[in-house]
C-alpha positions as CSV (number, residue, x, y, z in Angstrom):
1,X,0.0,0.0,0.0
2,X,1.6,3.5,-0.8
3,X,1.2,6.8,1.6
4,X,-1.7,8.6,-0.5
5,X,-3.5,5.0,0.0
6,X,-2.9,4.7,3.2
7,X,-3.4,8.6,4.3
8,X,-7.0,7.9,2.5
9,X,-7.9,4.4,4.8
10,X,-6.7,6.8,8.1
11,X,-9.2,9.5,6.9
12,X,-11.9,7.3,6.4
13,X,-11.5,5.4,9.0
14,X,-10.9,8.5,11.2
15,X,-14.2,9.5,9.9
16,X,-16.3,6.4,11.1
17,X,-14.7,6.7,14.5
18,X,-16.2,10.2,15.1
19,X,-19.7,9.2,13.2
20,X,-19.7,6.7,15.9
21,X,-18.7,9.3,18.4
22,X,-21.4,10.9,17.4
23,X,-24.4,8.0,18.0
24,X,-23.0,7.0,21.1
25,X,-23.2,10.2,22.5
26,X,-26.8,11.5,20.7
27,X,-27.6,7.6,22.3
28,X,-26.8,8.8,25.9
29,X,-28.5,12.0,25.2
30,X,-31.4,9.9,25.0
31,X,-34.1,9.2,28.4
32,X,-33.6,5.8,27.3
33,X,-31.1,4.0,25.4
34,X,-30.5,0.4,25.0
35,X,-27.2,-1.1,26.7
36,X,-26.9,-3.5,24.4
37,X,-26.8,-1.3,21.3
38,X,-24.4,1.3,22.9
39,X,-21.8,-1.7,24.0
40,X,-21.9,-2.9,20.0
41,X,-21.0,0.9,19.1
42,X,-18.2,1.0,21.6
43,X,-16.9,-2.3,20.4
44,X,-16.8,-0.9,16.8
45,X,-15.4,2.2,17.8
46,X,-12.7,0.8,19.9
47,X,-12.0,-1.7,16.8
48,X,-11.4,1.7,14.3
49,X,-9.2,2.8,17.5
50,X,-6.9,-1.0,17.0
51,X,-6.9,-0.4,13.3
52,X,-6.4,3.3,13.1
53,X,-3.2,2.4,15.3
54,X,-2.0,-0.7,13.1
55,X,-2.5,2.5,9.8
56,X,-0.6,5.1,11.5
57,X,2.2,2.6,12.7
58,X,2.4,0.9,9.2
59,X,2.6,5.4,7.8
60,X,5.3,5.2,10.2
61,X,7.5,2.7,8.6
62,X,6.7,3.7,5.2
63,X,7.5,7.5,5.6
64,X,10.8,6.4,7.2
65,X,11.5,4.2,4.1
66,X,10.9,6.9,2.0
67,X,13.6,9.0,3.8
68,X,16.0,6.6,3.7
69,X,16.0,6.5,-0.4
């Protein structure tokens, strides 16, 4: 995968993250919510977390590649 590919996968999943952000917290903002529902969206938000790390370690290695040339 080159930079510009990867830069695009951290932005979008960057952007999911915060959409999820956002229903978690417009769910708590609610009288009632289900605890169920608002566990699955922390799961998949801390999942974006585990893979938005794995994208800006493997950004990491390739920007430091790229210097070395």
């Amino acid at each position: 995968m080159d930079i510009e590919s990867l830069e695009h996968h951290i932005r979008t999943l960057d952007n999911q993250h915060t959409a999820l952000e956002g229903q978690i917290q417009k769910m708590l903002n609610q009288k009632s919510w289900s605890e169920y529902e608002l566990e699955d969206l922390k799961k998949k938000k801390l999942k974006l977390k585990d893979e938005l790390s794995v994208c800006y370690r493997k950004r990491h290695e390739l920007m430091q590649e790229h210097h070395w040339d």
